[in-house]
C-alpha positions, 0 to 999 in steps of 0.5 A: 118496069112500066106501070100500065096505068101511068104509061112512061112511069118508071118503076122507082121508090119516088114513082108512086105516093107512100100510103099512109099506115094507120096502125104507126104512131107518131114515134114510129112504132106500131101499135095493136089493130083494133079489137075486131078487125083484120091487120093488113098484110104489111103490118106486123100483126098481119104478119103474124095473123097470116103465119098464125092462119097457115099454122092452123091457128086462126080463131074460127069465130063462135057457131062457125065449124070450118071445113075438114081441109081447113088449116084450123080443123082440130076434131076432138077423139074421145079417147076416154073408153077403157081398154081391153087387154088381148092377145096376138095369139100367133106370136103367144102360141109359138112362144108358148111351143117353144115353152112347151119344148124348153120344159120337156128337155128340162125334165128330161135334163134333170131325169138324166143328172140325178137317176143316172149321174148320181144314182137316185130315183125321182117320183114322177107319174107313171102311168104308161110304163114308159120309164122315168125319163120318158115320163119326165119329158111328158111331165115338163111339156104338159105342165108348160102346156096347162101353164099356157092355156091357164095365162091366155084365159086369165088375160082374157077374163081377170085383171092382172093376170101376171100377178094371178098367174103368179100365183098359180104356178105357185101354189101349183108348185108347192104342192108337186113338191110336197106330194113325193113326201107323201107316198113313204118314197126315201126323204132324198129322193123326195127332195130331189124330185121336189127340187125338180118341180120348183126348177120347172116351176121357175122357168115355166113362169119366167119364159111364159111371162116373157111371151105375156110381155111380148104379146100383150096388146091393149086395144079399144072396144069398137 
């Protein structure tokens, strides 16, 4: 190709003069640009000045804040506000139905194992005169239901609520277990229903903590 400034020139390696670069030594090694100025783009530092630029990585200098499309814009987020736990309530109270629903064929379940397969009469509310088995259904669902309601208030007002809901069915349990004994019903069928309690009290605790983990978010106030 020819050069336009030097018509009939002949694009070689021996056509133009080599310029001289500053920054090569005598040995011919390049040494550091000085502090303060750009390096060109054939030197090495330039190289890499160039490839530190399209990186973002370029120092801006002090006082000078660069524009929003700037390779090198990095805005600092405070990220240092503390969260707060909430819940996805759909997700929570369709676990919480299903928890509902599980715990009411559990009573129902262990009403039908022990009066009908071995004969015993368990303790258990009765109010309406629906009979035991009914009165058991009745029991597991609504004792899930409170279970429910009791751990979406805790995560909402108390820290830890796992650990305070923990507890609460705890103690909740102990003593629906120990309420048969008081009411001069037969020892057995006292313990039998006292079993009942603590095998509902498990699982609503496992399968509503389950749900906790599931649905439990953290998010920043706005």
């Amino acid at each position: 190709m020819n050069d336009p400034r030097r018509p009939g020139a002949q694009d070689d390696p021996g056509a133009y003069p080599a310029q001289p670069d500053p920054y090569r030594t005598a040995g011919g090694s390049h040494q550091p640009a000085p502090h303060g100025t750009t390096p060109t783009a054939g030197h090495p530092a330039g190289q890499a000045y160039d490839a530190g630029y399209a990186a973002g990585q370029a120092d801006v200098p002090p006082g000078v804040v660069p524009a929003a499309d700037d390779p090198a814009w990095d805005p600092v987020v405070d990220d240092t506000r503390p969260t707060q736990p909430g819940l996805v309530v759909s997700r929570y109270w369709s676990g919480a139905a299903v928890t509902v629903l599980v715990s009411a064929l559990l009573g129902l379940a262990c009403s039908v194992i022990f009066e009908e397969v071995f004969g015993l009469t368990l303790v258990a509310p009765d109010p309406l005169g629906v009979g035991h088995h009914v009165s058991w259904v009745f029991t597991g669902a609504v004792y899930a239901l409170v279970a429910a309601v009791v751990l979406q208030l805790l995560v909402l007002a108390a820290p830890r609520a796992r650990m305070f809901f923990g507890w609460l069915v705890a103690l909740t349990t102990v003593i629906l277990v120990a309420l048969p004994f008081t009411g001069g019903a037969d020892p057995l069928d006292a313990t039998m229903t006292g079993l009942v309690w603590i095998v509902l009290g498990i699982a609503v605790f496992s399968m509503l903590s389950g749900v906790l983990g599931r649905t439990l978010v953290h998010r920043r106030p706005i």
